[in-house]
Structures are given as structure tokens and as C-alpha cells.
C-alpha positions in Angstrom: -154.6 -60.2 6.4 -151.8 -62.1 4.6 -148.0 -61.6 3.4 -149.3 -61.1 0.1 -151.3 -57.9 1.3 -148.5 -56.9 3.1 -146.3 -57.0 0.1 -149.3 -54.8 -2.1 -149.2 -52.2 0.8 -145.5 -51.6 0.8 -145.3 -51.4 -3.2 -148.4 -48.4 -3.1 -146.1 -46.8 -0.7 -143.0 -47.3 -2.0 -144.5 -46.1 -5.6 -147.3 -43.8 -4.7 -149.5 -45.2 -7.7 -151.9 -48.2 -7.8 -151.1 -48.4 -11.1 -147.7 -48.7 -10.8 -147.5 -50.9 -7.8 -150.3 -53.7 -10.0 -147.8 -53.6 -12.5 -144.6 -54.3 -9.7 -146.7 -57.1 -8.2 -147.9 -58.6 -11.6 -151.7 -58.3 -10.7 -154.4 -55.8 -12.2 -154.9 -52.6 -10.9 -158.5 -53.4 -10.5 -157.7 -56.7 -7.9 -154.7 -54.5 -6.1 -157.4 -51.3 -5.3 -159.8 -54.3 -3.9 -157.1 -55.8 -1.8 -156.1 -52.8 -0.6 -159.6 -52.2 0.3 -159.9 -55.1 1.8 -157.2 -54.7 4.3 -158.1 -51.5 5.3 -161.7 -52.7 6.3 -159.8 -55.6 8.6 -157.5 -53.1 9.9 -160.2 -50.2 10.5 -158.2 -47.6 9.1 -157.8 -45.4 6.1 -153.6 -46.7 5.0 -154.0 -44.1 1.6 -155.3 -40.9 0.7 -156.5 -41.5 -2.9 -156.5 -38.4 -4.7 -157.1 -38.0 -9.1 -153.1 -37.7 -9.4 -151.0 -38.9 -6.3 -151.3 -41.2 -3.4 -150.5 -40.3 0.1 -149.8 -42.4 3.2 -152.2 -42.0 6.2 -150.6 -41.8 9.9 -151.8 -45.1 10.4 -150.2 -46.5 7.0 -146.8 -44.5 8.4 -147.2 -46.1 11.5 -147.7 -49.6 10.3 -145.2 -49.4 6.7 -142.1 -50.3 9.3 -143.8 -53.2 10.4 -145.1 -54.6 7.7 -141.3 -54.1 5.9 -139.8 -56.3 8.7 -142.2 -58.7 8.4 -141.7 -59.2 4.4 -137.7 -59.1 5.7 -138.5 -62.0 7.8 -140.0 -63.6 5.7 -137.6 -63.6 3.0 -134.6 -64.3 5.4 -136.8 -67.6 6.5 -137.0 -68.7 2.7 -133.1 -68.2 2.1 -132.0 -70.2 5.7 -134.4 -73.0 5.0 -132.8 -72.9 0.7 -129.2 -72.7 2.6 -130.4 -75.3 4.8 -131.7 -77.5 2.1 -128.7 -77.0 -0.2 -126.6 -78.2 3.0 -128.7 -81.3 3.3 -127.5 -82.2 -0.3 -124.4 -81.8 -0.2 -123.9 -83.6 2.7 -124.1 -87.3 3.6 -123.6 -89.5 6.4 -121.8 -92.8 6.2 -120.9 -95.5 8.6 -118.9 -98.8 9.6 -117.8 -100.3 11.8 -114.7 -100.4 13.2 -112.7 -104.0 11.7 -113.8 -102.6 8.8 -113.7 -98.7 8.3 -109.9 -97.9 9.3 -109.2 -100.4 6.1 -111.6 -99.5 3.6 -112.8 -95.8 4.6 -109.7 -93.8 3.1 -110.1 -95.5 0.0 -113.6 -95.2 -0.7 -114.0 -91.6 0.5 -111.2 -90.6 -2.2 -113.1 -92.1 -4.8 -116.3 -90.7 -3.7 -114.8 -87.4 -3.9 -113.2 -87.9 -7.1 -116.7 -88.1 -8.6 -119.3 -85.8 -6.1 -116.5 -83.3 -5.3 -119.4 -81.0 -3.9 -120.3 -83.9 -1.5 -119.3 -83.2 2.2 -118.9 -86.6 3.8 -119.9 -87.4 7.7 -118.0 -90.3 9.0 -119.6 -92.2 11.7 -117.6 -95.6 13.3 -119.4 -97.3 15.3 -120.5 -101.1 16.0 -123.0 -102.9 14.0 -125.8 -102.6 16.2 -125.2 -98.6 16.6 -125.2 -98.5 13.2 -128.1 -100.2 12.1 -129.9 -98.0 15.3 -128.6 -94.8 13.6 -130.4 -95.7 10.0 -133.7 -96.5 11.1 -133.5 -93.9 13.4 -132.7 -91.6 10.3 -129.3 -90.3 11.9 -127.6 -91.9 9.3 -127.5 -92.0 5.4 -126.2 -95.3 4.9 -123.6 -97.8 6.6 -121.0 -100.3 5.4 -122.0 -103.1 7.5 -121.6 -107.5 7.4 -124.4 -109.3 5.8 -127.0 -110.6 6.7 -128.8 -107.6 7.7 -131.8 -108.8 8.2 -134.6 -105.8 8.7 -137.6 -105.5 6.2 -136.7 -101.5 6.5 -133.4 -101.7 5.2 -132.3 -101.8 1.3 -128.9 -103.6 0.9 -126.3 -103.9 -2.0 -123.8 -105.8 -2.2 -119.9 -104.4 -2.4 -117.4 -107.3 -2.3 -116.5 -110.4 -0.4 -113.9 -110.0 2.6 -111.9 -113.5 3.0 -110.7 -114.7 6.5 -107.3 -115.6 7.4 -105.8 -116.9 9.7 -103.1 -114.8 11.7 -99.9 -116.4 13.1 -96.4 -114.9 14.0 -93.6 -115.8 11.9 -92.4 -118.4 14.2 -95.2 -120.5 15.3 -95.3 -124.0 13.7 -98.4 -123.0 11.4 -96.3 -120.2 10.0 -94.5 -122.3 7.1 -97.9 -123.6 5.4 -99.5 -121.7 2.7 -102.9 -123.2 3.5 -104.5 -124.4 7.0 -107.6 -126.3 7.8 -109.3 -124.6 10.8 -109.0 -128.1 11.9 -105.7 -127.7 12.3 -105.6 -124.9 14.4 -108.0 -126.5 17.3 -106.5 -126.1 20.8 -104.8 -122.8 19.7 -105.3 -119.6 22.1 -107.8 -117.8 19.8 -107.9 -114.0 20.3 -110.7 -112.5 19.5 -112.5 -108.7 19.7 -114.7 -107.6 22.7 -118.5 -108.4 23.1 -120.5 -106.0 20.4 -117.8 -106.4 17.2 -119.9 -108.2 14.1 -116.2 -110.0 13.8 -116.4 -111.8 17.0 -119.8 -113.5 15.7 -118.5 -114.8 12.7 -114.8 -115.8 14.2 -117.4 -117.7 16.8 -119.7 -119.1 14.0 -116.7 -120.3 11.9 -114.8 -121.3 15.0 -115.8 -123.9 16.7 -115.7 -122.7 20.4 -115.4 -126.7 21.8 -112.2 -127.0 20.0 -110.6 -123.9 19.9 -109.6 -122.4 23.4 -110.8 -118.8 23.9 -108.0 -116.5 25.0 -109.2 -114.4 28.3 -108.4 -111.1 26.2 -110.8 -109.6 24.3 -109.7 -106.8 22.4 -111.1 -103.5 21.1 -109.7 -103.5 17.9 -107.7 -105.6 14.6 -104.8 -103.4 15.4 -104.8 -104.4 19.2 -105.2 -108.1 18.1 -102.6 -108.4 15.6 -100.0 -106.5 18.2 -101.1 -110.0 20.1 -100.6 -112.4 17.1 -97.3 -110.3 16.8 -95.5 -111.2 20.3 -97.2 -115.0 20.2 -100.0 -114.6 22.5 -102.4 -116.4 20.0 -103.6 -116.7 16.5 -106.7 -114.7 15.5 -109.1 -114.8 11.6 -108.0 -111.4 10.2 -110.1 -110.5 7.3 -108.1 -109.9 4.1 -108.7 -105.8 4.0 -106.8 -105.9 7.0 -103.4 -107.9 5.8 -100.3 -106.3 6.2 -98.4 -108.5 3.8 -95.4 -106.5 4.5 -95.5 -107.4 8.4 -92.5 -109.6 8.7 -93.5 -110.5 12.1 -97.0 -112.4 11.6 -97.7 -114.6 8.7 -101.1 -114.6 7.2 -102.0 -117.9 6.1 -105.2 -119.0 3.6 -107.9 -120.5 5.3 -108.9 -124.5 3.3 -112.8 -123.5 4.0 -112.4 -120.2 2.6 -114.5 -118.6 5.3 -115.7 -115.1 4.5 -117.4 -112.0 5.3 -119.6 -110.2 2.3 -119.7 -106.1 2.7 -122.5 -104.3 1.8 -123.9 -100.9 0.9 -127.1 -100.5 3.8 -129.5 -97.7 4.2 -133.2 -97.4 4.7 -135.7 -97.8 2.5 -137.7 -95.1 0.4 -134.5 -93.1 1.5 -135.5 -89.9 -0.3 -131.8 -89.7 -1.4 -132.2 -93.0 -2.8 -130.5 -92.5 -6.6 -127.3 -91.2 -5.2 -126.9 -93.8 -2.8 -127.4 -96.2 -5.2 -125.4 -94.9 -7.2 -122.4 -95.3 -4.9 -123.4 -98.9 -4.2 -122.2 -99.0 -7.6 -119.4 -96.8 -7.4 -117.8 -98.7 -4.3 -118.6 -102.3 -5.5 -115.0 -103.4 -5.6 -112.6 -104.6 -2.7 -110.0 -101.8 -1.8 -106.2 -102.9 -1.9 -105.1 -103.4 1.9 
């Protein structure tokens, strides 16, 4: 027994006529009589009363009609959840970054991303680097802005734009009146940096070098809490340039002689089966967005 002799049993009852029901189902009348046949053998029992001009329903067809209605009901109720569910799935996508980046760079991106998938629903995720890259091979995640390199033989990258460092000062400290500064120059400064786990604090460390420079004892969760530091002249910190505030009158952001830098990419797994609309939003975010 099977749904599609289920679905030839309700259409003889629901019509009365073989013929009829063949025609409803798109078979010959021929193969619907054997079916029909068929299933009453595996069932035991007589479901019609076959007679030169009309069709009646046995007590056991009356008996098992209801049952075999919900069970085509069912059926079709699973097919539409699992099309609702699929439609969902595409229309929705999952992006990350982490956090000295996504504050700076999300609103921007996810207008324009709307602007051209307006039936794309978004899921934001903000999270630390390693998180992030957990989430996309873990296929919790569509894709991720994250720092390069990212180096995992199951993860595609694309390239977006190049973040430049600066370094952060407050409008009075002695650095603050040079329009350039070699890192050299800053040595011995308190250098404020993010907590343990921010991809920022790696490269601050890599371009910094930690002999000279004199790590300030507070590590910080975020830019924002870092350049409220800079701000009251605790220390100086590398801000990356989505983050400038050129506006702040209090901190001066000052370019950096080795132009240090940070390059943003596009991340996601490989043989992604939404692959073609990721790429093309690797594409459509390849730019820098205005701080």
C-alpha cells in the first residue's frame, strides 16, 4: 500500500466511477481497476461494490475513507511546511563580524544589501573571530566579515577593502600636532589595547613591538571603550580608519609612516550551496564604507 493508492481510493469514492476517477488521476482506467484490486487483496477486503452502472462503498471502504483522507491531508500539509520552510531558508541569510569591525561597517552594508535583495531577511551575528569562523564550518553561519588571513582549506574568501591603522591620541598630547608618526616614535607610550580573543589585539601586537611599547594593564572590550581612554589621556591606541571620528575634537587621529593595515574580506564555506548569491555580495560590498 502506498499514498498513491490511497489517493485512487478516495477519487472512486469521491466520484463513484472508475472511469471518472482514471481520468481525475491522469492514469487509464484499465491500471486504476488493477490498483484498486490490488489494494483490496493487501487489505483483505471488498472497498467497492462494482455494479454495470454505479459504484458503491463497502463498510470497510466507509470505515477506512476517513483515514485514508487524513492521511493524503497530512501528507500535503508536510509538502507545503517543508516549501514554506524552504522558501524561508532563501530568503534568509546569516552574516557575521566581529565586533571592531561590525558597529562601523554593518549599517552601511546591510542598507545596500537591502537596496538590491529587498526580499532578503538578514541574520546578524557579532561575535569574535574565532566564534565566527567556528559558526561557518559548523554551518551556523552563511558567511562572516572577518581579518585576513584566514587560513582554513574549507573556507572561500573574497576580498572587500583595506582598513588602515591609525594611531589615536587626545588633542593635547605632544603627538597630537603631527600629521604623520613613525610607530617609532610612539615607543614607551601606554598602549591600550582590546581584551584577549579581539583579531585587533593580534595585529596592534604584530605591528607593535611589545619590547618598546608599554602595555597599559587595561584591556578593553571594545573601540568605543578604548577611544573614551585615548579621550581622557590614559594612552594612545591603533584605531582602524572605519572607526575615525574625524569630528571628535577631543582625540586626534594621526597617519601611521608604515601604513599598517588590516584587509576585510567576504568568508564563507566552501561548496556553500548558496554560493552565487554570496558571491555576488562579495561584489556588491567590495568598497570601504564612509566612517
Amino acid at each position: 500500500m502506498n499514498l498513491r493508492d490511497l489517493s485512487y481510493l478516495v477519487a472512486v469514492a469521491d466520484l463513484r466511477n472508475f472511469s471518472q476517477a482514471a481520468d481525475q488521476c491522469s492514469i487509464g482506467q484499465p491500471t486504476l481497476s488493477t490498483q484498486i484490486r490490488k489494494l483490496e487483496d493487501y487489505l483483505g477486503a471488498d472497498l467497492f461494490v462494482r455494479e454495470k452502472n454505479s459504484v458503491e462503498l463497502t463498510d470497510a471502504c466507509q470505515e477506512i475513507l476517513p483515514i485514508a483522507r487524513r492521511i493524503l491531508a497530512d501528507i500535503q500539509s508536510i509538502r507545503q511546511t517543508a516549501a514554506h520552510a524552504g522558501d524561508r531558508h532563501r530568503n534568509m541569510l546569516s552574516l557575521g563580524a566581529f565586533p571592531s569591525l561590525a558597529s562601523y561597517v554593518l549599517p552601511e552594508y546591510v542598507f545596500r544589501i537591502k537596496q538590491h535583495f529587498p526580499e532578503l531577511k538578514l541574520q546578524l551575528v557579532e561575535e569574535k573571530t574565532d566564534s565566527l569562523i567556528r559558526l561557518l564550518l559548523d554551518k551556523k553561519l552563511d558567511a562572516a566579515l572577518l581579518a585576513l588571513p584566514v587560513e582554513h582549506e574549507l573556507l572561500e574568501c573574497r576580498t572587500l577593502f583595506e582598513d588602515p591603522f591609525t594611531l589615536a591620541v587626545c588633542a593635547d598630547h605632544p603627538l597630537a600636532r603631527l600629521e604623520e608618526v613613525d610607530l617609532n616614535m610612539a615607543a614607551k607610550e601606554d598602549l591600550l589595547l582590546l581584551d584577549e580573543g579581539h583579531c585587533l589585539r593580534d595585529q596592534a601586537l604584530k605591528l607593535c613591538d611589545p619590547s618598546r611599547f608599554v602595555e597599559h594593564d587595561f584591556r578593553a572590550s571594545s573601540l568605543e571603550t578604548l577611544r573614551f581612554m585615548v579621550k581622557n589621556g590614559v594612552g594612545v591606541t591603533l584605531m582602524p580608519s572605519v572607526a575615525v571620528q574625524p569630528e571628535d575634537n577631543d582625540i586626534r587621529y594621526i597617519a601611521i609612516r608604515q601604513r599598517p593595515s588590516r584587509i576585510i574580506a567576504l568568508v564563507w564555506r566552501r561548496a556553500h550551496p548558496r554560493s552565487a548569491i554570496l558571491e555576488t555580495l562579495a561584489k556588491l560590498l567590495a568598497y570601504k564604507p564612509v566612517p
